[in-house]
C-alpha positions in Angstrom: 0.0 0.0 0.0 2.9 2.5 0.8 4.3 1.6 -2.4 1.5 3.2 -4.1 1.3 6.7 -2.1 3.8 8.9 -3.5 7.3 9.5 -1.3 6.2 12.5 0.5 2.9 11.1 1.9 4.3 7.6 3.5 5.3 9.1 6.1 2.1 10.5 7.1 0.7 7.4 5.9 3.2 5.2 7.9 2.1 7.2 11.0 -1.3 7.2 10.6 -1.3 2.9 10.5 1.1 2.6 13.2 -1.2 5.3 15.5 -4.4 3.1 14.2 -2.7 -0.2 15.1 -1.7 1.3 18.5 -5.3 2.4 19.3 -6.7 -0.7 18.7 -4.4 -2.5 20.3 -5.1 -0.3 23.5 -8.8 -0.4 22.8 -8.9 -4.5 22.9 -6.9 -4.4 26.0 -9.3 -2.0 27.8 -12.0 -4.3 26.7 -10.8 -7.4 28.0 -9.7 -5.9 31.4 -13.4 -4.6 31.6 -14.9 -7.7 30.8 -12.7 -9.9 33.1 -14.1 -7.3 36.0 -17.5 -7.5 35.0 -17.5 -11.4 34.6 -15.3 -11.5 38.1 -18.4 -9.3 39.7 -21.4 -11.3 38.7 -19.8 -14.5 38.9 -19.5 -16.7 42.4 -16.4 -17.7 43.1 -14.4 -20.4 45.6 -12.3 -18.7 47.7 -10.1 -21.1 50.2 -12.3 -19.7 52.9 -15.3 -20.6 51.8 -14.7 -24.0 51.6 -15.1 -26.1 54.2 -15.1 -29.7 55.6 -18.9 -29.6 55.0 -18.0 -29.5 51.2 -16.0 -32.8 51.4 -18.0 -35.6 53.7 -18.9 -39.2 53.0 -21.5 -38.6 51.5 -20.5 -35.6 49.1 -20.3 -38.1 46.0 -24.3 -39.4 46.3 -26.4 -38.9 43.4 -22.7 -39.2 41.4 -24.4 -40.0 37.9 -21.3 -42.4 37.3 -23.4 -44.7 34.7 -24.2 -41.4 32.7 -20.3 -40.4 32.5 -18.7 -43.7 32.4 -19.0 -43.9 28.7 -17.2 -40.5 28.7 -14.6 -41.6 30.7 -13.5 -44.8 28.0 -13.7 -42.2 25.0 -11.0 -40.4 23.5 -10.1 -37.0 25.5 -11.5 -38.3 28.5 -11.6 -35.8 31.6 -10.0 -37.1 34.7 -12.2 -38.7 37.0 -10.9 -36.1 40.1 -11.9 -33.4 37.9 -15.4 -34.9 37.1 -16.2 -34.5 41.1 -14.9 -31.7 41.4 -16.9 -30.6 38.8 -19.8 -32.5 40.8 -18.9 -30.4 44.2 -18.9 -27.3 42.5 -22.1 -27.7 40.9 -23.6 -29.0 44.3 -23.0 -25.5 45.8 -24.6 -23.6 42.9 -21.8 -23.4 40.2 -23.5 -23.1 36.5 -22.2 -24.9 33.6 -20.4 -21.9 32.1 -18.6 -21.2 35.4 -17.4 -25.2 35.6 -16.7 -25.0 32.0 -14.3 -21.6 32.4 -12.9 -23.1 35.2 -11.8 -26.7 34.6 -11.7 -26.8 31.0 -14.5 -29.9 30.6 -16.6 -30.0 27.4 -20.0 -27.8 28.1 -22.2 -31.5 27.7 -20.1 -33.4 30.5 -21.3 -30.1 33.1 -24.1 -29.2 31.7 -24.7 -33.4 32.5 -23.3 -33.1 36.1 -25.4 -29.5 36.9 -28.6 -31.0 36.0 -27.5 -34.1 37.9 -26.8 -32.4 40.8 -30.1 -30.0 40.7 -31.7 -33.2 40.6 -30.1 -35.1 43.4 -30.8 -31.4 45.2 -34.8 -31.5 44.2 -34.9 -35.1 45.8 -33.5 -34.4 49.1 
C-alpha cells in the first residue's frame, strides 16, 4: 500500500497505521480488562475460605451420575475422573455450567450433564 502513495505522503501514511494499530491495540486491552471485572463481579467464586469440611464428607459423591459419565470416561479425550467430582462439588454448591466449564476446562455437555445431575439429586433431598 505504501508503495502506491507517493514519497512524501508515506510518512504521514506510515504514522497514521502505526497510531491506528496502537489504538486498537489499546482499545482491545481496555475491553478485556473490563470484561474480566465484570464477569469477576457477577460470577461466584471459591475462595479457600469458603470451603469447608462440609463440602467434602462421606456422603459428598451421592447422586454421582457415574453410569451417565462412564462412557465418557472410556472415550478419546476423557476428563480425569478427580476433575469430574470436582466438577460435581462445584455444581452441588450452585456453580452453573459456564462457570465449571471456564474453570476446569471440561466440554460444556459433561457439566451441563453433572449441573442437572446435581439439581436433581438437590430437588430429591
Amino acid at each position: 500500500m505504501l508503495r502506491l502513495a507517493s514519497p512524501g505522503l508515506r510518512p504521514g501514511i506510515t504514522g497514521f497505521l502505526l497510531g491506528a494499530s496502537v489504538a486498537v491495540l489499546v482499545m482491545t486491552a481496555v475491553l478485556a480488562h473490563r470484561h474480566r471485572r465484570i464477569v469477576a463481579r457477577h460470577s461466584p467464586s471459591v475462595s479457600p475460605e469458603s470451603v469447608d469440611a462440609s463440602w467434602f464428607t462421606a456422603r459428598t459423591l451421592d447422586g454421582f451420575p457415574m453410569e451417565a459419565v462412564r462412557p465418557l470416561l472410556l472415550g478419546p479425550d476423557a476428563p480425569d475422573l478427580n476433575r469430574l467430582y470436582t466438577a460435581w462439588v462445584l455444581a452441588l454448591h450452585g456453580h452453573d455450567t459456564a462457570w465449571i466449564v471456564g474453570r476446569l476446562g471440561l466440554p460444556h455437555n459433561v457439566a451441563a450433564l453433572l449441573v442437572d445431575a446435581a439439581h436433581a439429586h438437590q430437588d430429591r433431598d
